[in-house]
C-alpha positions, -999 to +999 in steps of 0.1 A: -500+057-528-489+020-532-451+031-521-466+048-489-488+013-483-457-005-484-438+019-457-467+022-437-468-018-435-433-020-429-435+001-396-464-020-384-444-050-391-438-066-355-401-066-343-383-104-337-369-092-303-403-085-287-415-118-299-421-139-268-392-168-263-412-206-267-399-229-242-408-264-242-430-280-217-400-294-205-377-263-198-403-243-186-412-266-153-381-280-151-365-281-113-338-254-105-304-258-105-282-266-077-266-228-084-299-212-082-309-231-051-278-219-032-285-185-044-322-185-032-314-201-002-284-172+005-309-144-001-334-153+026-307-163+053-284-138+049-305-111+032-339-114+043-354-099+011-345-099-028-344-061-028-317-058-007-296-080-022-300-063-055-287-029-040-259-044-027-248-054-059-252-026-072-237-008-045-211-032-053-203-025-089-195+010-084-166+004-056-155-027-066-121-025-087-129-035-125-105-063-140-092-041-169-077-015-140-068-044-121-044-054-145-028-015-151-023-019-112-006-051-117+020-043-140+032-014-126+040-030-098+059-051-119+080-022-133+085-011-090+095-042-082+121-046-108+133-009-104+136-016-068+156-047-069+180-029-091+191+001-073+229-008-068+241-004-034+260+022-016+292+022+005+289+027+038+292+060+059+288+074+090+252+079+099+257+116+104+275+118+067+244+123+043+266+143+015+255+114-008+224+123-006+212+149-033+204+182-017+173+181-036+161+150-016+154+159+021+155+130+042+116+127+058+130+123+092+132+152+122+170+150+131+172+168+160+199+164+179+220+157+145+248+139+163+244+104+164+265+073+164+259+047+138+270+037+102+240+029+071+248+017+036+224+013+017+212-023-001+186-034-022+148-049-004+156-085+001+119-090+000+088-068-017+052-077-010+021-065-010-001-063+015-037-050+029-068-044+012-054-048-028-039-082-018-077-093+000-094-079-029-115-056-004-101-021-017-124+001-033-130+032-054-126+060-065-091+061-040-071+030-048-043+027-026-021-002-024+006-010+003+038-027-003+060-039+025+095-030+013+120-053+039+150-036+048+184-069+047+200-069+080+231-062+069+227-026+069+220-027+107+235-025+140+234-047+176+221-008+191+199+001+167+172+003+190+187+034+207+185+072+200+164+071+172+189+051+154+164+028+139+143+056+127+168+076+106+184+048+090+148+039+077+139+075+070+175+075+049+165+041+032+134+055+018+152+091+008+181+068-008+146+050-030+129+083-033+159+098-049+161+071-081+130+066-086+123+105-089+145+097-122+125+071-137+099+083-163+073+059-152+065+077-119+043+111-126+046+121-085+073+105-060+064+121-026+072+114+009+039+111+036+035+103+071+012+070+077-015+079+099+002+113+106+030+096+129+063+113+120+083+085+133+063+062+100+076+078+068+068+062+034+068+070+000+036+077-023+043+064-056+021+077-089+018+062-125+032+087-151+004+106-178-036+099-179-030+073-152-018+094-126-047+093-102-053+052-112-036+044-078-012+052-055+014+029-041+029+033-007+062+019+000+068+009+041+098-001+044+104-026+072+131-045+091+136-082+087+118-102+118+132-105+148+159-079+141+155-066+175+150-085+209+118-078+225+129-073+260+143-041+248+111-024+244+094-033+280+081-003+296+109+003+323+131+007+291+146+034+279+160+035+246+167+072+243+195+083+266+190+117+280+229+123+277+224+122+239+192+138+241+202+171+259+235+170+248+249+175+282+277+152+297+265+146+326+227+148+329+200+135+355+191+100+351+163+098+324+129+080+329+116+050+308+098+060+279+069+036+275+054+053+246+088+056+224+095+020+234+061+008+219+062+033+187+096+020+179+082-020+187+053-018+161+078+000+136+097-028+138+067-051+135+052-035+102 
């Protein structure tokens, strides 16, 4: 039938998109681009082959952190920095007195012995930044983790600091103090203390995005001192910066031996 005809020669019609493209004589033998010359010279010097530049970027593509996330990860470290920068400061106590603390807040620190001398208040970061692989741009999926150095003001420490785990506790307490407001903010789906590399003398806090987000990123907070809070020629090896007196709790105990290893876990805590 003549309507039949008519389908029948509109499915043989050819399609526009398979027609081939006409280049002029010109654009077809024209000389490459100083682009495509870099890029062809690239492949054979640092690739040796076409191929296997091609699967690595693709490889690529699936790691590598897409703009749109990028930019989720960007302002909510926004909102952390300006929560951060307005927890109000504390007054200051002994370092033993910890009833300020919410009991629902443990302090990610192993006190043992308790007694210690010392005062901490607490004040706000006097600088947050971020640092390692987010800031390079080498971080990579599916895990995004970004680390932000939160620097601790001076003010809040002592000339012997560096002694009997002084240090340790009043950074352990800066980061519970943190933990403890922030666990009230409705931005944050999971506010949990973590131990970096499993050292339980390096506490920080893991940070997550409230709702669908949640497992977008995770934002450690390490908080640090300000540099050159401490003089290095405390921490040489014939050092000791835990006295055994304190340690045993005895009056009069044996002279203690340096502690090499303490003195060099306490250095690059300070150095963070």
């Amino acid at each position: 039938p003549p309507g039949g005809a008519a389908r029948k020669g509109k499915r043989n019609a050819p399609s526009e998109a398979l027609q081939p493209a006409k280049l002029s004589r010109a654009e077809l033998y024209k000389p490459p681009t100083n682009e495509e010359l870099n890029r062809l010279k690239e492949t054979e010097d640092l690739f040796h082959s076409s191929l296997l530049r091609l699967q690595i970027e693709e490889l690529l593509k699936e790691v590598t952190l897409k703009e749109t996330k990028k930019k989720k990860i960007d302002a909510f470290l926004h909102e952390i920095n300006s929560l951060l920068s307005a927890i109000p400061e504390t007054p200051e106590t002994e370092l033993t007195d910890q009833a300020w603390l919410p009991k629902d807040v443990k302090v990610p620190f192993l006190q043992v012995p308790f007694s210690v001398k010392g005062r901490f208040r607490f004040m706000p970061p006097t600088e947050l930044k971020v640092v390692g692989s987010y800031l390079l741009g080498t971080c990579i999926r599916p895990e995004i983790n970004v680390d932000v150095a939160v620097t601790m003001p001076r003010e809040i420490f002592q000339d012997k600091d560096n002694l009997n785990q002084r240090y340790h506790r009043k950074r352990a307490l800066y980061l519970a103090h943190i933990a403890q407001h922030l666990s009230k903010q409705q931005l944050f789906g999971s506010v949990k203390f973590a131990y970096m590399n499993s050292n339980h003398l390096k506490p920080i806090l893991l940070l997550r995005p409230q709702g669908k987000d949640e497992k977008m990123v995770t934002v450690r907070l390490h908080a640090c001192p300000v540099p050159g809070l401490f003089k290095p020629s405390r921490f040489y090896p014939s050092k000791n910066n835990i006295r055994t007196a304190w340690f045993v709790e005895q009056s009069t105990p044996k002279e203690g031996r340096a502690w090499g290893w303490g003195n060099m876990k306490l250095l690059c805590s300070a150095r963070d």
